[in-house]
C-alpha positions as semicolon CSV with decimal commas, in nm:
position;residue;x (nm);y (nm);z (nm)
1;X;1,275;-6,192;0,542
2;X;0,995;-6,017;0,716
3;X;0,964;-6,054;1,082
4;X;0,647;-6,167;1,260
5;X;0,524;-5,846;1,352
6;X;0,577;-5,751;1,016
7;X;0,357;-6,040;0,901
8;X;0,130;-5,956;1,100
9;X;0,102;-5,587;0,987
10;X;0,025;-5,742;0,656
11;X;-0,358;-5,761;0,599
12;X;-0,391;-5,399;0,765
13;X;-0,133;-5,317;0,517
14;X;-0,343;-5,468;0,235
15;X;-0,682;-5,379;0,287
16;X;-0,539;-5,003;0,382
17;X;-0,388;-5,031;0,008
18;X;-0,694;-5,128;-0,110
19;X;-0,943;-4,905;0,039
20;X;-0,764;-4,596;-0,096
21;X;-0,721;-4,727;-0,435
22;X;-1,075;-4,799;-0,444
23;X;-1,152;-4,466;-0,323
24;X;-0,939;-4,263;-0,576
25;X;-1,084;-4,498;-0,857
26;X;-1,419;-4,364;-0,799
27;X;-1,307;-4,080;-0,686
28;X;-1,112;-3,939;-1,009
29;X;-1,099;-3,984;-1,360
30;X;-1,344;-3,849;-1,611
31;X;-1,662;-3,881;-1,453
32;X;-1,578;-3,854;-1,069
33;X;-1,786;-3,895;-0,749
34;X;-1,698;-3,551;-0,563
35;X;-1,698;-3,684;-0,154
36;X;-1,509;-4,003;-0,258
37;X;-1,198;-3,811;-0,284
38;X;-1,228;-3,672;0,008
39;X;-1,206;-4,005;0,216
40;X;-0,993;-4,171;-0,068
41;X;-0,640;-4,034;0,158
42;X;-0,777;-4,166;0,474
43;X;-0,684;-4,507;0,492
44;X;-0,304;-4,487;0,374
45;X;-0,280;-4,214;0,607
46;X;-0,423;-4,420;0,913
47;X;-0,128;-4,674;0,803
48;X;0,127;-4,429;0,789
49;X;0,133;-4,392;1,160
50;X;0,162;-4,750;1,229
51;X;0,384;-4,901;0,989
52;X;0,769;-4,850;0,892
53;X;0,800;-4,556;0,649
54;X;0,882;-4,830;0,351
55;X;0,565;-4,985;0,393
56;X;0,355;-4,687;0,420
57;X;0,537;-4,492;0,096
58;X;0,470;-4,868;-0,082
59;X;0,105;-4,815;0,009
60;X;0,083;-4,442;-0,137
61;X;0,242;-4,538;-0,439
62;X;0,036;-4,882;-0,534
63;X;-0,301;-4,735;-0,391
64;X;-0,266;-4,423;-0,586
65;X;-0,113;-4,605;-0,966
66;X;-0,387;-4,860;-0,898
67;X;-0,710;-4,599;-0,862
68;X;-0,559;-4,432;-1,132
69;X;-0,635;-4,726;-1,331
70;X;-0,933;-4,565;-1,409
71;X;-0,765;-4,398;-1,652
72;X;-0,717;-4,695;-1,907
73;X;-0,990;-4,718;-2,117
74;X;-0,997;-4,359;-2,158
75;X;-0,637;-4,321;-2,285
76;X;-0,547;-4,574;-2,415
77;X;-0,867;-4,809;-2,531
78;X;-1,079;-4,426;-2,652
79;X;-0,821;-4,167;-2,763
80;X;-0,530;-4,436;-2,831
81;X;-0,212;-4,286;-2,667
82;X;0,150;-4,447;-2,679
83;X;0,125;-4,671;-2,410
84;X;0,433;-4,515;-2,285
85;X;0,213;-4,216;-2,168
86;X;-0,076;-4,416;-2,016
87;X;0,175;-4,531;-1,788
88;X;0,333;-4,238;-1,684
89;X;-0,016;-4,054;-1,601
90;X;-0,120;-4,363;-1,382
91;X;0,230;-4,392;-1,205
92;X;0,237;-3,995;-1,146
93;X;-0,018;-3,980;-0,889
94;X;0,128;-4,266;-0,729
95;X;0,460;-4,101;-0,721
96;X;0,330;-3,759;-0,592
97;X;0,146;-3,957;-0,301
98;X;0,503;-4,173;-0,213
99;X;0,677;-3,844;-0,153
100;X;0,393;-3,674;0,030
101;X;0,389;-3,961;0,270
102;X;0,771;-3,997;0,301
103;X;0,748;-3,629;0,385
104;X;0,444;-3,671;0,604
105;X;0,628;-3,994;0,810
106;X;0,901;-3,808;0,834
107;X;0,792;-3,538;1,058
108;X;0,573;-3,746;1,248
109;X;0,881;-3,994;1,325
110;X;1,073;-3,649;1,453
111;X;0,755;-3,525;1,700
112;X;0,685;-3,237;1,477
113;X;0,309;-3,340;1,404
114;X;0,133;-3,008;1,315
115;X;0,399;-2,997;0,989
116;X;0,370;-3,347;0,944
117;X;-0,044;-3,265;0,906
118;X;0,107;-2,993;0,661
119;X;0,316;-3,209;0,444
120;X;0,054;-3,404;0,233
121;X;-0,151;-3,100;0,116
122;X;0,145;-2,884;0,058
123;X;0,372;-3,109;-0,104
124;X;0,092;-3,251;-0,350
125;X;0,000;-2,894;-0,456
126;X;0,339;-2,837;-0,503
127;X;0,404;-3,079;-0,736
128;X;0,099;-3,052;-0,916
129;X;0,191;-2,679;-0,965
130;X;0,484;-2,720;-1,104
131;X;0,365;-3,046;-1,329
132;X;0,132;-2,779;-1,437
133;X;0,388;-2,567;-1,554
134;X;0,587;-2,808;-1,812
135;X;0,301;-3,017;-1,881
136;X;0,186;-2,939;-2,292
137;X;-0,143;-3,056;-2,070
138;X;-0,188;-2,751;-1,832
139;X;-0,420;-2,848;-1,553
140;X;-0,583;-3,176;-1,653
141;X;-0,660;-3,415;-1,443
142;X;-0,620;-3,173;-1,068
143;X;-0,751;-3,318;-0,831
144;X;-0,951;-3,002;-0,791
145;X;-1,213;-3,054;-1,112
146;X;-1,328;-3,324;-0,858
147;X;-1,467;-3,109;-0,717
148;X;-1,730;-2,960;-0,974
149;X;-2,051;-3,086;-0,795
150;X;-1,963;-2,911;-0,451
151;X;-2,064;-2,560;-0,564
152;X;-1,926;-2,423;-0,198
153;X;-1,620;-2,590;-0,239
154;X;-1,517;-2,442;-0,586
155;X;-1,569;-2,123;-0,493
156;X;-1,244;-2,130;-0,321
157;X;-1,050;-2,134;-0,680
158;X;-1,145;-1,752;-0,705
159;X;-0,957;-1,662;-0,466
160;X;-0,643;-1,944;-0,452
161;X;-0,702;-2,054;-0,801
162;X;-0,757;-2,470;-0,804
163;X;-0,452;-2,496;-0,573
164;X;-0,659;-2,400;-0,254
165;X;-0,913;-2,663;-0,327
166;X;-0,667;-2,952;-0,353
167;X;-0,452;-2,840;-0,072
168;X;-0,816;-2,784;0,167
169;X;-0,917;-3,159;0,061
170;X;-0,553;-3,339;0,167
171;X;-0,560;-3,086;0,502
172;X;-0,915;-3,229;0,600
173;X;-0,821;-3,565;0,511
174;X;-0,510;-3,567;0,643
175;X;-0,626;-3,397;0,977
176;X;-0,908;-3,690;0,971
177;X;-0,621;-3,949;0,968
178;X;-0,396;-3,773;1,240
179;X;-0,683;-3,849;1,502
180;X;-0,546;-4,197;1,496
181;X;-0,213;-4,150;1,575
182;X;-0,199;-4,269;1,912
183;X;0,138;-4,185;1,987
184;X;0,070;-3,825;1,931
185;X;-0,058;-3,602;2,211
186;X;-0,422;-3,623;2,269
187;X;-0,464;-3,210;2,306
188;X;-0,204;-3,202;2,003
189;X;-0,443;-3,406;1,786
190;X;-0,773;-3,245;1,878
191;X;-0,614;-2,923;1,809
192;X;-0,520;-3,007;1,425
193;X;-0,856;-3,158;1,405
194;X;-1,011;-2,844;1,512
195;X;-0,789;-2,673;1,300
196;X;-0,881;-2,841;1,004
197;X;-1,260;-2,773;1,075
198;X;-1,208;-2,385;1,129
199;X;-1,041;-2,358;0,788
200;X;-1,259;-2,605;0,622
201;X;-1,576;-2,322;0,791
202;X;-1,405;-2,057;0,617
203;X;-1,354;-2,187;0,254
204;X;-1,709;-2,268;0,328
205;X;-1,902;-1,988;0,451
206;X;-1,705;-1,756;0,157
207;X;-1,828;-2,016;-0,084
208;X;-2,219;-1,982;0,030
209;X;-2,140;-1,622;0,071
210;X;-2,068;-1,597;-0,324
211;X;-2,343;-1,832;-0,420
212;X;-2,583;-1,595;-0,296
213;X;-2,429;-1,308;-0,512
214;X;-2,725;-1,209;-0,786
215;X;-2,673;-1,159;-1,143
216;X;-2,642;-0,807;-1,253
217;X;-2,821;-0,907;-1,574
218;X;-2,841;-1,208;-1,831
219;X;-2,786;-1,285;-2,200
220;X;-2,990;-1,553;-2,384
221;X;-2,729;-1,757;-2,588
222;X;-2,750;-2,045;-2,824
223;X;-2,506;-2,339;-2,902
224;X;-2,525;-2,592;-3,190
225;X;-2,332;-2,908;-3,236
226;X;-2,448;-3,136;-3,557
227;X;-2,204;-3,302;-3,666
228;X;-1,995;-3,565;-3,462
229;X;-1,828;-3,726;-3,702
230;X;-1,475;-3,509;-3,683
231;X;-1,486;-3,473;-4,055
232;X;-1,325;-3,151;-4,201
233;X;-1,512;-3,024;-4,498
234;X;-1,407;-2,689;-4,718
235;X;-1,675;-2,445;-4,629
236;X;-1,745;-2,323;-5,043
237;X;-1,753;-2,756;-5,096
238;X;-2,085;-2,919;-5,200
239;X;-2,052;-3,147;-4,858
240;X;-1,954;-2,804;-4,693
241;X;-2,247;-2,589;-4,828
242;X;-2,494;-2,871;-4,697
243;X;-2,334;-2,825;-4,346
244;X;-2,381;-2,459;-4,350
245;X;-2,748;-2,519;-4,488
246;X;-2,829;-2,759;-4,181
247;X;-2,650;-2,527;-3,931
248;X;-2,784;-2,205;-4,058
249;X;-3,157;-2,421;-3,980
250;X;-3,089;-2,471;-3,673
251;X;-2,933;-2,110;-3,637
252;X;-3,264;-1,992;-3,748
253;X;-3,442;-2,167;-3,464
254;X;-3,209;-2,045;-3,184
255;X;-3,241;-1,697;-3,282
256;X;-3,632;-1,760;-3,293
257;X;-3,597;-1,887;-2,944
258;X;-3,407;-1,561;-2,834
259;X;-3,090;-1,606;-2,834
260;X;-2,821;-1,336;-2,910
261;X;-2,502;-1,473;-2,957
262;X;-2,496;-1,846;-3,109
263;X;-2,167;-2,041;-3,066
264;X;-2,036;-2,354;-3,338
265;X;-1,779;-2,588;-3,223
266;X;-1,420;-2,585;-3,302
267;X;-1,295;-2,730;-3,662
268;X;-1,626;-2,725;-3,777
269;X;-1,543;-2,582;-4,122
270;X;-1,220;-2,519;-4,365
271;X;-1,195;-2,183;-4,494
272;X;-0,937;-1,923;-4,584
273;X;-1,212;-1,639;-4,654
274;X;-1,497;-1,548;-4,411
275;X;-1,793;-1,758;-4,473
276;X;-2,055;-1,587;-4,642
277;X;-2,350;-1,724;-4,544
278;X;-2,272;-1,680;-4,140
279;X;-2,224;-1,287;-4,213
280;X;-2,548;-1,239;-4,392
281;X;-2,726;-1,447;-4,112
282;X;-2,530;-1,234;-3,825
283;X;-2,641;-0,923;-4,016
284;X;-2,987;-1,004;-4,093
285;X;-3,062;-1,175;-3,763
286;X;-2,907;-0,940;-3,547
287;X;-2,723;-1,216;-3,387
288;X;-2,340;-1,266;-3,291
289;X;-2,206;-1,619;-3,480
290;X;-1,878;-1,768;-3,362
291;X;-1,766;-2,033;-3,566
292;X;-1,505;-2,278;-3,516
293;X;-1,279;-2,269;-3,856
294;X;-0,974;-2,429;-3,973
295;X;-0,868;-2,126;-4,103
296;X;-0,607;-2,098;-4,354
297;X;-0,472;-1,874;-4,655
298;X;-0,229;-1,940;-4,919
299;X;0,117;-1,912;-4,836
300;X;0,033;-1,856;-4,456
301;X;0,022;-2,013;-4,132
302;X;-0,271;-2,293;-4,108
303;X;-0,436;-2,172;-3,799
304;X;-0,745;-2,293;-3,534
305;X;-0,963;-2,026;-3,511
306;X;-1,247;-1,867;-3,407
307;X;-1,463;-1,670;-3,588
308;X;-1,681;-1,427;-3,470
309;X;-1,963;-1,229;-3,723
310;X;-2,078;-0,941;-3,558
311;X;-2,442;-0,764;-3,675
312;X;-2,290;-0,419;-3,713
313;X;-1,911;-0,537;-3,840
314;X;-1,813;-0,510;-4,180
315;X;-1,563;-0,831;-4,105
316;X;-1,537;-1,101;-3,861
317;X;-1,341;-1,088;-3,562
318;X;-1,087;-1,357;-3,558
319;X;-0,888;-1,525;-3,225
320;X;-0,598;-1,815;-3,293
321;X;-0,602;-2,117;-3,067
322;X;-0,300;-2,071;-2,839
323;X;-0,285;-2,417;-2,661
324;X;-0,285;-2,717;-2,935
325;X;-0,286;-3,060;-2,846
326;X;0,092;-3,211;-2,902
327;X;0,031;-3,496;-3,213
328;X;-0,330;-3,396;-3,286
329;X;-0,275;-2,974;-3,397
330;X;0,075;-3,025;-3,520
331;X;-0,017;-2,840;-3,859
332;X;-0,105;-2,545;-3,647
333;X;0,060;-2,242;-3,554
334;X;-0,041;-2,098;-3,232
335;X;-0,170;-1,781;-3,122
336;X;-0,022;-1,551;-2,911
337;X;-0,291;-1,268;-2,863
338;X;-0,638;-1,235;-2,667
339;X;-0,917;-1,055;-2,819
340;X;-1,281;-0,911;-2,671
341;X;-1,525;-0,798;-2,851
342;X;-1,651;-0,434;-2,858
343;X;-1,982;-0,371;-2,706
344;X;-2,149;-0,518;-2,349
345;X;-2,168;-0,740;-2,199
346;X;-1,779;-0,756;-2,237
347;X;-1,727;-1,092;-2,417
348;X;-1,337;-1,265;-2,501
349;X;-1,303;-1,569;-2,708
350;X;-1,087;-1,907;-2,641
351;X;-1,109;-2,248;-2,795
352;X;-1,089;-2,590;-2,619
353;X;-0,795;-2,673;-2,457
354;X;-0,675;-2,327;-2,361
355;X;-0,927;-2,355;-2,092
356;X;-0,708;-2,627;-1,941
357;X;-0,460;-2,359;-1,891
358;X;-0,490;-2,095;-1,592
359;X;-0,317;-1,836;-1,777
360;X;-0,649;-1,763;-1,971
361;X;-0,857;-1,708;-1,615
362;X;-0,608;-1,456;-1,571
363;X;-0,570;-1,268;-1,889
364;X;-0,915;-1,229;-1,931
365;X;-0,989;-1,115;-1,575
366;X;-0,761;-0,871;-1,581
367;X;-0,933;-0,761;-1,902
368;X;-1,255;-0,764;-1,700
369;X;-1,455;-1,027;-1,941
370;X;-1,803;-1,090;-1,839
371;X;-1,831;-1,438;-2,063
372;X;-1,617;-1,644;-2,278
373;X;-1,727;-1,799;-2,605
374;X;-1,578;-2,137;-2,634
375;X;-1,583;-2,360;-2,924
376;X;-1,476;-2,693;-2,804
377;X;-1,398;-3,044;-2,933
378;X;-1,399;-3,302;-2,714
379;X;-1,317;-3,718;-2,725
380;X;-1,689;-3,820;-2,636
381;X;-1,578;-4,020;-2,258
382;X;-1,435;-3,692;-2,167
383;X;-1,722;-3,462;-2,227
384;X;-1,803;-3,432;-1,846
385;X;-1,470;-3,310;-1,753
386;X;-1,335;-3,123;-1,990
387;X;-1,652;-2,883;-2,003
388;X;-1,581;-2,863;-1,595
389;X;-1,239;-2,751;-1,649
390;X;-1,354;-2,428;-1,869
391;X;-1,603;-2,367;-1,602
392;X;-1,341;-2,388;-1,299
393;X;-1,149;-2,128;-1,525
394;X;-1,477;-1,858;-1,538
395;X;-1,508;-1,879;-1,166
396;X;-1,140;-1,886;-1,134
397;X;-1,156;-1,556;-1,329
398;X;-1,498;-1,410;-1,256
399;X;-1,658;-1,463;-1,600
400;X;-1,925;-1,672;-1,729
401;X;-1,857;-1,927;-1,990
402;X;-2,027;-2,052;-2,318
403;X;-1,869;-2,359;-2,481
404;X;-2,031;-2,570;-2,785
405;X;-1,831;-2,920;-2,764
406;X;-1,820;-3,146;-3,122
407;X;-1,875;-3,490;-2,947
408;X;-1,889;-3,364;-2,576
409;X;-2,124;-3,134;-2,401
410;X;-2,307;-2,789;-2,451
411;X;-2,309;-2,607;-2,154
412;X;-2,365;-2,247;-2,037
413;X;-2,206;-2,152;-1,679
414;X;-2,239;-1,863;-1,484
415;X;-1,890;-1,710;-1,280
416;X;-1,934;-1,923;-0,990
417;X;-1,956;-2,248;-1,199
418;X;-2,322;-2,279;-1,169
419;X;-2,384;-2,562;-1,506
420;X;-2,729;-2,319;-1,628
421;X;-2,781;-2,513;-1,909
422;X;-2,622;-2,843;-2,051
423;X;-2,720;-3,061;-2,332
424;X;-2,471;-3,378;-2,436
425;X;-2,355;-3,392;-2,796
426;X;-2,121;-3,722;-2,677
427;X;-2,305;-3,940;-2,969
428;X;-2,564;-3,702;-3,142
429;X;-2,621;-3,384;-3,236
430;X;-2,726;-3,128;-2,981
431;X;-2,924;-2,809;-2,974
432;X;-2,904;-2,594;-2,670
433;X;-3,067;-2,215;-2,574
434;X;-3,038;-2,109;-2,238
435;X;-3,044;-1,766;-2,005
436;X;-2,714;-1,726;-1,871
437;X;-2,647;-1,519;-1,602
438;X;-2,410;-1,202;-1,604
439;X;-2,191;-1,018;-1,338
440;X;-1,943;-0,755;-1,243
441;X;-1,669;-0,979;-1,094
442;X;-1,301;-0,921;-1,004
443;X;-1,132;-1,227;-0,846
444;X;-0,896;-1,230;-0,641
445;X;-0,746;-1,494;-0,830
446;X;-0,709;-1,266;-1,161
447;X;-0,525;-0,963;-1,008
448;X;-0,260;-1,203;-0,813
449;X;-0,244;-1,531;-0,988
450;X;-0,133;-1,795;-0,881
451;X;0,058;-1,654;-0,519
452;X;-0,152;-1,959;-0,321
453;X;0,052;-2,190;-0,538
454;X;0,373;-1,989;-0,457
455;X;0,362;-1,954;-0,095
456;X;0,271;-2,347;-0,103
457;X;0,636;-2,385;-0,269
458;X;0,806;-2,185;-0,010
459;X;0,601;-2,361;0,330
460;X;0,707;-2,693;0,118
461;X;1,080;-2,583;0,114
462;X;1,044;-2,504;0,481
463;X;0,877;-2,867;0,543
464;X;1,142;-3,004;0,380
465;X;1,427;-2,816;0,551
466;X;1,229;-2,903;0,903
467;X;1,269;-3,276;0,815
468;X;1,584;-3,263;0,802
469;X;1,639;-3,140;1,129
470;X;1,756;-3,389;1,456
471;X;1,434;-3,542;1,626
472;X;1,252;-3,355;1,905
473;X;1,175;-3,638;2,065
474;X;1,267;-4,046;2,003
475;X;0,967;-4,199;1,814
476;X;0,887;-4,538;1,688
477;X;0,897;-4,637;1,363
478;X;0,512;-4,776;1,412
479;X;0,266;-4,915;1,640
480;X;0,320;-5,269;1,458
481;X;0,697;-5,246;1,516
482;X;0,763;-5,142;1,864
């Protein structure tokens, strides 16, 4: 039975709880509120200090699975996953803040408060890391895509990749929270707080300094989205032949607005041939036409592709989907191969969901690709985000990005995530042409990878390690308790 200062610890306990889930609500999800998630950490971290470490890895956990609530309608009310799964991705932020905490309480309870200021970034980005390496997901859902409105801030990711932005949040937030731990050294607590500033100056001042970078030059480029209603037609059908009739319109009017490469979203036609009709318009128009094309020949593997009729090219280029979604793209086979296309600016293709995966930010990089063509297909309440999450990989990797979403958005980014141009295709259909900026960019990020994420594994295994260690000094379990 709880003792009476444990009762009294109570309502701090509660509206700690509460303040944090609240915070991460708004703060995360689909369509989040970029500073929210900055102060969403603060209040269970406040408690932490004060309260036995039970209580304050019980607050992390319910504050966290609670704002992640958000998540509900989305998963399971709009796209309709096993409820199994909705589950799991509200309880995993929940259980990625419990053993932060535990770690962070349990350095502060042995006097070591610098690593205990460590242990919530470190261990989060950890674990998100290394979620991002078995998850069939990739990167959805990082905290960092919070982050898309904060132009400064992103820049970080070409340098660390997302994992610096996450870790630079928790650090600020956590050094925030460490001003209130009484018990801690005055000078001790004003110099993590400083701390914290100084690095949160840097990420800062090289994220204005790229911002200010000009364009080299710019390409004028067209996307089309007309038809929401996920239906897969043959492109030599009657139903089919109409669809290429209204898209070709509309083709016609974005090449009479300037634009030089046009981009159709993913699935948008069956075929096992090129399409004739996109050739002739690519050849007459002078225009480069990727089309998003269930692409499949007799006998051979059915495949998600995108295809790409070039003015001067006696066939289309073709590039295979490598990262399907598990259930949805069963019938697919995956690709294995990038491919860019000859010519300047240097241009690679993806589709959809591979830009949820880091591994094309690299590849194409390292191939020194100035934009990305990106067919896309999104679930309508997602639009927002998943567009953001092909635009964190451009900057990641130093291109710019062109992505045409069925039932999501059309938008045209530049390499440090700048949205140029955006239209919404979420319920209608959508015509977009837009200037879109080009440069000659080599991340950091692209040549090295993901070595932020790595030496955050190794400082965690030292935390950890540290924690383990006999206490510097006796320390009570919490104010509340002494």
């Amino acid at each position: 039975m709880p003792s009476q200062p444990e009762r009294s610890a109570m309502p701090a306990w509660l509206l700690a709880t509460a303040l944090t889930a609240i915070g991460w609500w708004y703060g995360s999800g689909t369509h989040p509120v970029w500073w929210a998630i900055w102060l969403a950490p603060l209040p269970v971290l406040w408690l932490a200090s004060r309260v036995r470490t039970s209580w304050a890895v019980a607050a992390a956990f319910l504050a966290m699975a609670v704002g992640s609530g958000n998540l509900w309608s989305y998963m399971y009310s709009h796209i309709r996953l096993p409820l199994a799964v909705v589950i799991y991705a509200m309880a995993l932020p929940g259980a990625m803040a419990a053993l932060c905490v535990l770690l962070h309480k349990r350095l502060l309870m042995r006097g070591r408060p610098v690593a205990a200021t460590l242990a919530l970034p470190v261990t989060w980005v950890a674990l998100a890391f290394f979620n991002n390496l078995l998850s069939p997901h990739g990167t959805f859902f990082d905290i960092a895509y919070t982050q898309m409105d904060a132009l400064p801030v992103i820049q970080l990711a070409a340098l660390t990749g997302i994992w610096g932005i996450g870790a630079l949040l928790l650090l600020v937030a956590t050094a925030v929270a460490m001003l209130g731990a009484t018990h801690v050294a005055t000078r001790v607590r004003i110099a993590i707080a400083g701390s914290a500033v100084l690095v949160l100056a840097a990420a800062l001042t090289y994220g204005f300094w790229r911002l200010a970078t000009p364009a080299t030059s710019q390409i004028r480029v067209g996307l089309i989205s007309l038809d929401q209603s996920g239906k897969l037609v043959a492109a030599d059908s009657p139903e089919g032949k109409s669809r290429q009739d209204r898209y070709l319109a509309a083709m016609d009017r974005a090449a009479g607005k300037g634009a030089q490469v046009i981009v159709i979203p993913e699935g948008s036609f069956a075929a096992s041939a090129p399409i004739p009709a996109f050739a002739s318009f690519a050849k007459e128009r002078g225009v480069v036409v990727d089309v998003g094309v269930d692409f499949q020949v007799e006998n051979r593997a059915e495949r998600n592709t995108a295809m790409v009729f070039q003015p001067g090219a006696m066939s289309p280029a073709t590039y295979h989907k490598h990262h399907l979604i598990p259930g949805f793209e069963d019938r697919f086979t995956p690709g294995t191969s990038f491919r860019m296309l000859p010519g300047n600016p240097r241009v690679g293709l993806a589709i959809c969901k591979d830009m949820d995966f880091q591994d094309f930010a690299a590849a194409y990089g390292q191939r020194n690709a100035q934009l990305l063509l990106v067919p896309a297909w999104d679930f309508v309440e997602d639009g927002w985000l998943h567009s953001r999450m092909a635009i964190m990989r451009g900057v990641e990797g130093g291109f710019a990005i062109a992505r045409a979403a069925r039932s999501g958005r059309l938008t045209l980014s530049d390499d440090r995530g700048r949205v140029m141009a955006e239209a919404s295709s979420e319920h209608d259909d959508a015509e977009l042409v837009g200037d879109l900026a080009i440069r000659e960019t080599r991340t950091p990020y692209a040549r090295w990878g993901n070595w932020f994420a790595w030496i955050d594994v190794a400082i965690l295994l030292g935390l950890a390690m540290l924690a383990l260690l006999p206490s510097k000094k006796k320390r009570p379990e919490g104010r509340f308790f002494e």
